[in-house]
C-alpha positions as CSV (number, residue, x, y, z in Angstrom):
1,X,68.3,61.8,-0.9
2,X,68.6,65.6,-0.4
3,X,70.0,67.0,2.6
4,X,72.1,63.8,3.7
5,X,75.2,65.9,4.4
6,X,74.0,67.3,7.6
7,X,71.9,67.2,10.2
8,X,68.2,65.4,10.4
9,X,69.1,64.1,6.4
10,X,72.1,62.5,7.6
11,X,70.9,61.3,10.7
12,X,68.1,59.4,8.5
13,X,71.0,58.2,5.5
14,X,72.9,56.9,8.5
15,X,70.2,55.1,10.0
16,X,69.2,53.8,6.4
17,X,72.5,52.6,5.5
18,X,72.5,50.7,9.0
19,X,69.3,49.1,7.8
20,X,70.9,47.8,4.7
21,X,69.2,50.3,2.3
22,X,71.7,52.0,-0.4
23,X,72.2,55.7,-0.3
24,X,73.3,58.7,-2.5
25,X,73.5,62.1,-0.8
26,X,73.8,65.0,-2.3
27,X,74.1,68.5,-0.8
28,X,73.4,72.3,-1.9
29,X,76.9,73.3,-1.3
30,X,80.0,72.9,-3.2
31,X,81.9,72.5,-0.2
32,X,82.8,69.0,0.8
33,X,82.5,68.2,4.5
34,X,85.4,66.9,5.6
35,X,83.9,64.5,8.3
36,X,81.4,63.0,6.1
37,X,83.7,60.7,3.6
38,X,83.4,57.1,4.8
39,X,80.7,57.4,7.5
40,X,77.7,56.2,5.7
C-alpha cells in the first residue's frame, strides 16, 4: 500500500497486519523513518 509510513496509511497497515493480512509499504520520501522499522 501507498502512504503506510505515516499517518491514516499507517494506522490502516497496522491495523491490517493485526488482522493477519501481509503488508508492503512504501513511501514518497527517501528518508527512512526512524520509528517505523519493526512496528508493523
Amino acid at each position: 500500500m501507498s502512504g503506510g509510513s505515516r499517518g491514516i496509511g499507517l494506522a490502516i497497515a497496522v491495523r491490517l497486519a493485526e488482522e493477519g493480512a501481509n503488508v508492503a509499504i512504501m513511501a514518497k520520501t527517501d528518508t527512512p523513518n526512524p520509528k517505523l522499522p519493526g512496528t508493523i
